[in-house]
C-alpha positions as CSV (number, residue, x, y, z in Angstrom):
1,X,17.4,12.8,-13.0
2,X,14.3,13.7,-10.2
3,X,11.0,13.4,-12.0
4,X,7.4,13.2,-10.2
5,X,4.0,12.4,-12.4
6,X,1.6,12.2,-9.5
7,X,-1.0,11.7,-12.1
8,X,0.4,8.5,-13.8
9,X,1.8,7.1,-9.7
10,X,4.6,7.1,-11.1
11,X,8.1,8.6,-10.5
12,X,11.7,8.3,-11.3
13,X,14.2,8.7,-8.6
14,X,18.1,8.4,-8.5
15,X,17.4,5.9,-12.1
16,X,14.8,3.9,-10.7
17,X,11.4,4.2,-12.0
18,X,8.6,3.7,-8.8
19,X,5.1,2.4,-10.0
20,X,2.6,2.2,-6.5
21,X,1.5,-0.9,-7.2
22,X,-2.0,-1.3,-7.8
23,X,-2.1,-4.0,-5.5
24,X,-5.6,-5.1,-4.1
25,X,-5.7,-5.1,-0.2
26,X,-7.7,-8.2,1.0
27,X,-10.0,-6.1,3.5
28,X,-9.0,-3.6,6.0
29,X,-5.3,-3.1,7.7
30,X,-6.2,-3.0,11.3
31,X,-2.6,-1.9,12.8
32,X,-2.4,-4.3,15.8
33,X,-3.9,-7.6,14.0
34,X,-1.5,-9.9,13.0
35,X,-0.8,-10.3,9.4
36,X,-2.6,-13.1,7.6
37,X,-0.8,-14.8,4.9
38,X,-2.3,-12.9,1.7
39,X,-1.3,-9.6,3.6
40,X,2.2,-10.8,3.6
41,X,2.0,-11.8,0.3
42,X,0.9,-7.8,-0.7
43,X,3.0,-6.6,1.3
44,X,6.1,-8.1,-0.4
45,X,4.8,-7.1,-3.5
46,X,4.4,-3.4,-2.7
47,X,8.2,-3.5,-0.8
48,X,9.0,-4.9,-4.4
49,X,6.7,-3.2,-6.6
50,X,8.1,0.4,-4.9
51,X,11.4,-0.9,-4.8
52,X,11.9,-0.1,-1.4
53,X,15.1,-3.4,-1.7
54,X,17.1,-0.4,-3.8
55,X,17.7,1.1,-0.8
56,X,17.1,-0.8,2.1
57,X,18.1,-4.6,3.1
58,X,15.3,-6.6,4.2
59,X,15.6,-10.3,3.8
60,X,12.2,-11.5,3.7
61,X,11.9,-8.7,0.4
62,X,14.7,-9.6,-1.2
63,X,16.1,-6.1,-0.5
64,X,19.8,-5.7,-0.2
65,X,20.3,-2.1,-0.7
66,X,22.9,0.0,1.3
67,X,21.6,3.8,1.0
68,X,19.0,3.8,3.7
69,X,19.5,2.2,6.8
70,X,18.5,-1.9,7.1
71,X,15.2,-2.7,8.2
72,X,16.2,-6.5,9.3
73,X,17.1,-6.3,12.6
74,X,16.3,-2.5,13.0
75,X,14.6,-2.6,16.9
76,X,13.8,1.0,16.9
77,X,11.1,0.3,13.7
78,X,7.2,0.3,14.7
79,X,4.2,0.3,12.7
80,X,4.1,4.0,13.0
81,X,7.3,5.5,12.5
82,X,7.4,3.0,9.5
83,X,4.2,4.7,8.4
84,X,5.5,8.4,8.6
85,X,9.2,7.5,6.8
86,X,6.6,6.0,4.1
87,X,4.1,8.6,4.1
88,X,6.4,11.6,4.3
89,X,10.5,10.4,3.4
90,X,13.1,11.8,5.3
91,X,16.5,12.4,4.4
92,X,17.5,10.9,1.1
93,X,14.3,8.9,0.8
94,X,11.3,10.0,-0.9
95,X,8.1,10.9,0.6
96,X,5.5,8.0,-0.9
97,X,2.2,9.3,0.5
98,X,1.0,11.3,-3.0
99,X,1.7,7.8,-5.0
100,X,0.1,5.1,-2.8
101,X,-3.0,5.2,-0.9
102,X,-3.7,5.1,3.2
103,X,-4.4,1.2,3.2
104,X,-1.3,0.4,1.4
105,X,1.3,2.5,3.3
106,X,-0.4,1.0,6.1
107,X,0.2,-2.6,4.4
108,X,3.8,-2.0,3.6
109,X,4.7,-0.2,7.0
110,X,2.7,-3.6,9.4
111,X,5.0,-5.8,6.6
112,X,8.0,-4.1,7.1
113,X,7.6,-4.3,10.8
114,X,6.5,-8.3,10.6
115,X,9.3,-8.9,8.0
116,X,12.2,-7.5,10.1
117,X,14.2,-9.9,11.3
């Protein structure tokens, strides 16, 4: 049950329909600024919105999911590699890049990498 509609951003995988959020990114992502409240706030919503939680446990998201690995705690997760398992997948887990745009991968991959525990 694998379907893509790039048109519509959206796509069913393994039962779960993703919609990329059409989340409004309060100005630019610089990668080394720290995230101001608001861009925590978006992020959370596009971990949600993606439902990045089905698969991966990060507290701060409310994910508990068990396929992919945990991102609380995970020491080996930067901004960038973050970015590229976003942007591209690997493994089991979908490549997101054709259904969210640059700023918001960027978003979700600084949030990820604030959230972790």
């Amino acid at each position: 049950m694998k379907s893509k509609v790039f048109s519509g951003r959206n796509i069913v995988f393994a039962g779960f329909e993703l919609i990329a959020a059409a989340v409004p990114l309060a100005g630019s992502v610089a990668q080394d600024a720290a995230l101001t409240e608001e861009q925590v706030t978006q992020g959370r919503q596009l971990f949600g919105a993606n439902a990045c939680g089905a698969c991966h446990t990060l507290a701060d998201g409310g994910g508990a999911g068990a396929v992919g690995p945990s991102l609380d705690g995970n020491a080996k997760l930067d901004v960038a590699l973050v970015t590229e398992r976003i942007t591209k997948g690997q493994g089991v887990m979908p490549a997101f890049g054709a259904m969210m745009d640059e700023a918001q991968i960027q978003l979700l991959a600084r949030y990820v990498v604030h959230a972790k525990k």
